[in-house]
C-alpha positions in Angstrom: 142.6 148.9 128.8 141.8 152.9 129.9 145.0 152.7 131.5 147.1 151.1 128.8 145.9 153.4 126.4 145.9 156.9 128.9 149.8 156.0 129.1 150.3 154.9 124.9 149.1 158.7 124.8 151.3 160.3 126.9 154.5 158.3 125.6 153.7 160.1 121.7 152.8 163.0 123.7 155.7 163.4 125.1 158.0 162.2 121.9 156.7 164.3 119.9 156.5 167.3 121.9 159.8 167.3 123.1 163.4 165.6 122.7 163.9 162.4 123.9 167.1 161.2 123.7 166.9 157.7 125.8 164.2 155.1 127.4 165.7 156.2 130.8 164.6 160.0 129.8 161.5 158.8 128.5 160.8 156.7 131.9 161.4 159.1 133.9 159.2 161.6 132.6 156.1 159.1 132.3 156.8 158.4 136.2 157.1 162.5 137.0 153.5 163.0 135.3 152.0 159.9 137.9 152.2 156.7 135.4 153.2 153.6 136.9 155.3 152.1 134.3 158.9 149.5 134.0 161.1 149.5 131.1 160.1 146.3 129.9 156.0 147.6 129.1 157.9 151.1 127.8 160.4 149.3 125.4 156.8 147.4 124.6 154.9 150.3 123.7 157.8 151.6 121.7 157.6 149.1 119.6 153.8 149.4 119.3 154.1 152.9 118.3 156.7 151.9 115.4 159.1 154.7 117.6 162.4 154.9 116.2 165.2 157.0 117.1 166.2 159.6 114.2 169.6 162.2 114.3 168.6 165.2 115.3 170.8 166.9 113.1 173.1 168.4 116.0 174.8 164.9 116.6 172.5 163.1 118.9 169.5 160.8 118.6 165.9 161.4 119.6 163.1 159.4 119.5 160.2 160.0 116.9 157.3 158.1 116.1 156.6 156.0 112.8 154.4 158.5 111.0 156.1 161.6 112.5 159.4 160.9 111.1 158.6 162.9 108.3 157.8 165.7 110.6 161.2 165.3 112.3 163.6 165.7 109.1 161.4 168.8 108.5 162.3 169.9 111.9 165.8 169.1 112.0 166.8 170.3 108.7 164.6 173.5 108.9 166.2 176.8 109.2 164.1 179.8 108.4 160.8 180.1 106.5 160.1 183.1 104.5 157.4 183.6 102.0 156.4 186.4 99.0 153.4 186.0 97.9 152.5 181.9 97.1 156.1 180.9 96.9 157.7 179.7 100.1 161.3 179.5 100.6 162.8 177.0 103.2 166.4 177.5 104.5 167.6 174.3 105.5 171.2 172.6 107.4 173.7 172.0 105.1 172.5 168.9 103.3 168.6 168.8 104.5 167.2 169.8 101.2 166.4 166.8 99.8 165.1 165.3 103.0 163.0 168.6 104.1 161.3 168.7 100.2 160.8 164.9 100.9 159.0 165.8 104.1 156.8 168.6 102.5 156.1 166.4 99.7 155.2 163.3 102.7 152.5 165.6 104.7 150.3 165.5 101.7 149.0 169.7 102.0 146.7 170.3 99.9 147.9 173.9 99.8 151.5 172.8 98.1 151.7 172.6 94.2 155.1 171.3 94.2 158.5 171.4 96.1 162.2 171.9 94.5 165.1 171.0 96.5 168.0 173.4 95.9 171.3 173.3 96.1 172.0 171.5 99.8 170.6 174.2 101.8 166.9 175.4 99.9 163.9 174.5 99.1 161.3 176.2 97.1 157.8 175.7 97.6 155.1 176.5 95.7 151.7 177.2 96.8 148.7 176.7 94.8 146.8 179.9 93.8 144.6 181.5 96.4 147.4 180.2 99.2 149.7 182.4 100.7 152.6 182.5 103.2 150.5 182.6 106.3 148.2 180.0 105.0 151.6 177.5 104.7 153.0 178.7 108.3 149.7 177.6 110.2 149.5 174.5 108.3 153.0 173.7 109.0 152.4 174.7 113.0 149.8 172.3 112.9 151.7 169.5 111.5 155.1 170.6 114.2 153.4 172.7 116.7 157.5 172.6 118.0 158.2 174.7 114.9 
């Protein structure tokens, strides 16, 4: 059971830590850090994690975990971050408004008052008073240490 659950760890280890595109990918890399594993228990555990695979905004697919997928549209869609004061201002792709507000909105910070989606490429966030900037950017680092 130590052993089932040591490599269920490093599988959303290493999907959400970096870009898996493919099982193969995925297999490999499990094998390279010393876990004896087939494609049959892998394409098992995927499932057990609830990993789907999710665009990556560039024209590919990469795996991401149930829960994470939130974290993933944020990722994908996000271009810049820059704050003044309690209001945050999110650059996003072309068209990764909506899903990156959705995303904000999804983590649940306490620190966000509210998010507006702009027009296809912004989203203004609004921090509750006593929040600032910084206080947003380590959350968010927390939440995507990839960011």
């Amino acid at each position: 059971m130590k052993e089932k659950l040591a490599r269920l760890n490093a599988v959303r280890k290493l999907i959400m830590k970096e870009k898996i595109k493919s099982q193969d990918t995925l297999l490999e890399r499990l094998q390279k850090e010393g876990f004896a594993i087939t494609q049959a228990t892998l394409s098992r555990y995927l499932r057990e994690l609830k990993v789907s695979r999710v665009s990556d905004g560039m024209g590919s697919y990469i795996y991401a975990i149930g829960e994470d997928n939130y974290a993933h549209d944020f990722f994908r869609g996000c271009i810049s971050i820059e704050w003044s004061g309690n209001i945050v201002i999110v650059k996003t792709h072309s068209g990764h408004s909506d899903p990156v507000a959705l995303a904000l909105d999804s983590f649940g910070f306490n620190e966000i008052l509210g998010t507006i989606a702009g027009n296809d490429n912004t989203v203004a966030v609004f921090l509750r008073e006593g929040y600032s900037g910084e206080d947003f950017m380590k959350r968010i680092k927390e939440t995507i240490p990839e960011l």
